[in-house]
Kinemage of the C-alpha trace (Angstrom):
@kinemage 1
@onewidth
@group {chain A} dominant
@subgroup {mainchain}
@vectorlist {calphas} color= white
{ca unk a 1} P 0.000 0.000 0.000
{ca unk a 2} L 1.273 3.354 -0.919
{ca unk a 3} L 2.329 6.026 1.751
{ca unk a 4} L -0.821 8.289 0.279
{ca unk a 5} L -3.246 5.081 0.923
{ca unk a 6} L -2.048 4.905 4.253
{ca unk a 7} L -2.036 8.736 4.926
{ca unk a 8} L -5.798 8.928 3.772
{ca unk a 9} L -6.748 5.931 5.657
{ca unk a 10} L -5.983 7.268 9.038
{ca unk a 11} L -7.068 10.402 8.289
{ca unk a 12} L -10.554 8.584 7.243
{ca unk a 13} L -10.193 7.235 11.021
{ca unk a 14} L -9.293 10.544 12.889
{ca unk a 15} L -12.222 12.350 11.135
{ca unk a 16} L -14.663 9.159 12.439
{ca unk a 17} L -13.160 9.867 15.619
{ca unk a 18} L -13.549 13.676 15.825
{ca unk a 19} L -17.228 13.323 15.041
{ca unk a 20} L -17.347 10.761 17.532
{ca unk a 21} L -15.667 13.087 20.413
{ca unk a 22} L -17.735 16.140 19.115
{ca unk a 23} L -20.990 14.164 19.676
{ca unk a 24} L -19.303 12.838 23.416
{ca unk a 25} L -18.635 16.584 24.595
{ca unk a 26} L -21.764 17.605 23.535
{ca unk a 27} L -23.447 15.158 25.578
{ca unk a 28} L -21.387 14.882 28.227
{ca unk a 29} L -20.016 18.773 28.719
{ca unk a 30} L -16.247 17.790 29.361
{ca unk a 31} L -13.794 19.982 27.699
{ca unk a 32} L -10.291 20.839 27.758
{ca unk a 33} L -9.380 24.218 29.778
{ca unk a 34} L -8.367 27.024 27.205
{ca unk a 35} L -4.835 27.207 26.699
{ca unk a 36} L -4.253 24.188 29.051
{ca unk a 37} L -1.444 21.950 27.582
{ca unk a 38} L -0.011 20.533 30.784
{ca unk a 39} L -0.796 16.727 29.245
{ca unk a 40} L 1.073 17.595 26.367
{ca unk a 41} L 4.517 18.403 29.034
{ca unk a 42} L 4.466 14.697 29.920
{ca unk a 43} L 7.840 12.935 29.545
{ca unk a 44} L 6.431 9.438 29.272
{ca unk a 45} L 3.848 10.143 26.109
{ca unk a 46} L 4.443 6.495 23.542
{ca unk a 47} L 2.760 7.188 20.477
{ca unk a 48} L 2.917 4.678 17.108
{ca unk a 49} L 4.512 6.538 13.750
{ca unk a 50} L 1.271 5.257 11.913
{ca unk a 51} L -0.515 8.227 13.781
{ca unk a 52} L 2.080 10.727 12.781
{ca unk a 53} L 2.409 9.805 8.761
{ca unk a 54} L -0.083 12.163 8.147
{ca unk a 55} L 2.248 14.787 9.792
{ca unk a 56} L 5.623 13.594 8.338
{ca unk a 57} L 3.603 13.593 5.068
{ca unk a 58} L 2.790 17.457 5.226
{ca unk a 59} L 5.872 18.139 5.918
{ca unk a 60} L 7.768 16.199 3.004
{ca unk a 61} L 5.123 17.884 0.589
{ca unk a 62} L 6.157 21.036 1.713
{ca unk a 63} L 10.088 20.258 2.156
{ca unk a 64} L 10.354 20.226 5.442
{ca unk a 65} L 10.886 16.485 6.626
{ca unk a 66} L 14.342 16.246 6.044
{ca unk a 67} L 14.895 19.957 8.208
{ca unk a 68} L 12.564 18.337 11.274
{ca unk a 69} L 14.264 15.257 11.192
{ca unk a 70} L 17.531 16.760 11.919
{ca unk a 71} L 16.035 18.868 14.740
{ca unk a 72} L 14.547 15.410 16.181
{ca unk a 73} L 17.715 14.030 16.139
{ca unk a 74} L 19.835 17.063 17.594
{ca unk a 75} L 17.101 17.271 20.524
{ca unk a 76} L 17.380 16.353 23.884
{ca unk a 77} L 14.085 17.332 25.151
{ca unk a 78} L 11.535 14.321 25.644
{ca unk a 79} L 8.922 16.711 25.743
{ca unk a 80} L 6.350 16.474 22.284
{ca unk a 81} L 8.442 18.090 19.433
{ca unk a 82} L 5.015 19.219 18.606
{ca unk a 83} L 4.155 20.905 21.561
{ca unk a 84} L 4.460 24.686 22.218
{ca unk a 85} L 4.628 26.198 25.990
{ca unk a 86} L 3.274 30.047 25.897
{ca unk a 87} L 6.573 30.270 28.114
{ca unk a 88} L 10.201 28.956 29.358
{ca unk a 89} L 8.706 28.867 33.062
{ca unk a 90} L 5.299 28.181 32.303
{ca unk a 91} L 5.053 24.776 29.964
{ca unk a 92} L 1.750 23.739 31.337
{ca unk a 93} L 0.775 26.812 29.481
{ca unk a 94} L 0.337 25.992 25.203
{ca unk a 95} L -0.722 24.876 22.718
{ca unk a 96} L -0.111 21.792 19.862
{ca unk a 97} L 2.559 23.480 17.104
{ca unk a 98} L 0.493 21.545 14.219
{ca unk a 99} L -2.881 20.328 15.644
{ca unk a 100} L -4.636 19.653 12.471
{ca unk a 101} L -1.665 16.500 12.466
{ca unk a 102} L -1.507 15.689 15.907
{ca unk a 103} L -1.581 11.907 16.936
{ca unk a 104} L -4.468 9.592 17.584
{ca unk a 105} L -2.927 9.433 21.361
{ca unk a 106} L -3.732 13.367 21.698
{ca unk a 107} L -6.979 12.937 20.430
{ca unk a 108} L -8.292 10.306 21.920
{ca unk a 109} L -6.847 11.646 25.969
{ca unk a 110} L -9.345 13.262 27.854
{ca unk a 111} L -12.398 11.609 25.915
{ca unk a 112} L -12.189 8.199 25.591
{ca unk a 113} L -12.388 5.404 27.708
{ca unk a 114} L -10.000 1.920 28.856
{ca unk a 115} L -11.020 -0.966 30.472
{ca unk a 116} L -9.979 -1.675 34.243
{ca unk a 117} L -9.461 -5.505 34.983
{ca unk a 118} L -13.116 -6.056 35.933
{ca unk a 119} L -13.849 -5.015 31.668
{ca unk a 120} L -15.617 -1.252 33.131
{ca unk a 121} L -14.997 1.178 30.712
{ca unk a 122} L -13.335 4.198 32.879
{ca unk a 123} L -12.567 7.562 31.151
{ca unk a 124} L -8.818 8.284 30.667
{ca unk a 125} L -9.117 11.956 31.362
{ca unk a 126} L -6.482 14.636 33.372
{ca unk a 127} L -6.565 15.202 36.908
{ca unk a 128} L -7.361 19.038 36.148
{ca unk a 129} L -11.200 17.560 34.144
{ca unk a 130} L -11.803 15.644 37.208
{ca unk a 131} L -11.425 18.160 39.869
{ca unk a 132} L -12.467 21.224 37.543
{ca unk a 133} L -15.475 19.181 36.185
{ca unk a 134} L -15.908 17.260 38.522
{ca unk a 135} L -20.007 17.029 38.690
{ca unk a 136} L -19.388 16.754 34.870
{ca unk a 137} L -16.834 14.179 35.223
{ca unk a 138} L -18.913 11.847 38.153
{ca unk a 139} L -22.028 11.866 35.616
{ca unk a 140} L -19.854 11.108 32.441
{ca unk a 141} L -18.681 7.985 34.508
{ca unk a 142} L -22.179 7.233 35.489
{ca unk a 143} L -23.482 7.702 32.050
{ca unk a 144} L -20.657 5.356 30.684
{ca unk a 145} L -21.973 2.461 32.859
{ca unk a 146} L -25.052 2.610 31.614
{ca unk a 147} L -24.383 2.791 27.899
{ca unk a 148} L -23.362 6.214 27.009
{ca unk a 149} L -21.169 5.821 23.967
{ca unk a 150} L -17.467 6.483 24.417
{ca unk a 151} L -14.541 5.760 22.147
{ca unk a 152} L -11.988 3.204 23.264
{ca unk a 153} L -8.401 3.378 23.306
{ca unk a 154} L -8.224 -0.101 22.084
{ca unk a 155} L -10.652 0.110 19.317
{ca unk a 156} L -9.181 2.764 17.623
{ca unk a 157} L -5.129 1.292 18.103
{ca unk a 158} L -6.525 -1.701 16.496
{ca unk a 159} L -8.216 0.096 13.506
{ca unk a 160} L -5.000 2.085 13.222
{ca unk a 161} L -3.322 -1.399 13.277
{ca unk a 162} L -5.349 -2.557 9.978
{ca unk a 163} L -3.714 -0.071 8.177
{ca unk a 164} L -0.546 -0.996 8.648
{ca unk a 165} L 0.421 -3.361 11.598
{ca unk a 166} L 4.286 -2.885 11.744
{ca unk a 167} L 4.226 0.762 11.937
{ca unk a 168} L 0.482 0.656 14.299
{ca unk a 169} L 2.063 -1.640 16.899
{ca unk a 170} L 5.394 -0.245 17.235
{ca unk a 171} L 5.080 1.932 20.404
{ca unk a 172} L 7.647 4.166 21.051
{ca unk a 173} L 8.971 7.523 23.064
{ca unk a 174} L 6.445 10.141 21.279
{ca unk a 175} L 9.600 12.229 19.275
{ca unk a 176} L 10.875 8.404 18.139
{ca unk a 177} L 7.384 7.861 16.974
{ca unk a 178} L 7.477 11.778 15.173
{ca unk a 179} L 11.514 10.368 13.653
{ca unk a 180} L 10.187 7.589 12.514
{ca unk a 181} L 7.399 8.829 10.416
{ca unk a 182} L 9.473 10.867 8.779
{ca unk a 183} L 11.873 8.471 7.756
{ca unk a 184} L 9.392 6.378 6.626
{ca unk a 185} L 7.945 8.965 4.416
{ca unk a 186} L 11.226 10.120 3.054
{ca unk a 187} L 12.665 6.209 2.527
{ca unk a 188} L 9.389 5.426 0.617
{ca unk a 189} L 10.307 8.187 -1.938
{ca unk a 190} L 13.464 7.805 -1.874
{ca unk a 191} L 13.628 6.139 -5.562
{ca unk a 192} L 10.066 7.081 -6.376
{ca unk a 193} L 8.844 10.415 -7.868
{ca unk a 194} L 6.851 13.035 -5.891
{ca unk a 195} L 3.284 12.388 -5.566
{ca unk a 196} L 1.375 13.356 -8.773
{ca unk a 197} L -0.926 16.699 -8.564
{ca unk a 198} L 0.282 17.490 -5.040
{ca unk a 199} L 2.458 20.314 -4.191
{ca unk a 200} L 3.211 22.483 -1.405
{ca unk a 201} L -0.239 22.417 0.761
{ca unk a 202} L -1.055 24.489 3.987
């Protein structure tokens, strides 16, 4: 399967999933605090490179993979590559540098659900929705158990899986998973020519 085919196929399953999450809030009247990015400042985020080809393919059709890559690999930050604090002293503070490609881990956190070892669905969300929301939050929970529909982390990592299962499985350090991506995206065209009737896009 081509790198496009792949590209459009998880985009096909992150717009499923951002109508699913649109309906959720609407029902459930969780959201993220404005200009809140404190889950983005984790250290420990493993993402999958399948979620990021969309990314790495933006920026190879706009000739910029090669230029990230080498910042990946000069970095020594663990925090998201992605991820921009308003501040130096105040990270929890920002915003996603390119969240029209951000990974199926960002979007699914904070509105989706995992099961605990007795099969409940519980609802992976921060510790600033719980105690901010928390009336919100309790009858989200409540509404899960009897039905409400959620999205699962599970469900969606194995749809991403079906797309390509090497590059869906492979969990990694969230910038490995952003390195990755690109090289896959640059390796694939490598000997081939640029995609036909695409050129630099927004």
């Amino acid at each position: 399967m081509s790198i496009e085919s792949k590209v459009r196929l998880v985009e096909l399953l992150f717009d499923r999933l951002e109508n699913e999450i649109t309906d959720f809030k609407s029902q459930t009247n969780l959201h993220c605090l404005s200009g809140c990015g404190k889950c983005c400042t984790k250290p420990d985020i493993d993402a999958s490179p399948l979620e990021f080809l969309p990314w790495a393919f933006h920026l190879f059709l706009n000739d910029k993979a090669e230029f990230v890559l080498n910042t990946l690999n000069e970095t020594k930050i663990s925090n998201c590559h992605l991820y921009q604090s308003l501040t130096l002293i105040d990270s929890p503070n920002g915003s996603c540098g390119n969240y029209r490609y951000r990974g199926l881990i960002c979007r699914l956190f904070g509105y989706a659900a995992s099961r605990d070892k007795f099969g409940e669905l519980k609802l992976a969300t921060c510790k600033i929705i719980k105690e901010k929301q928390q009336e919100n939050f309790n009858n989200t929970e409540e509404a899960i158990s009897k039905g409400l529909y959620v999205p699962i982390f599970t469900d969606y990592y194995m749809n991403l899986t079906q797309i390509d299962f090497r590059l869906g499985t492979t969990m990694l350090p969230i910038n490995e998973a952003l390195k990755i991506a690109i090289e896959e995206v640059l390796h694939y065209y490598a000997y081939r020519p640029f995609p036909s009737g695409l050129g630099n896009i927004a």
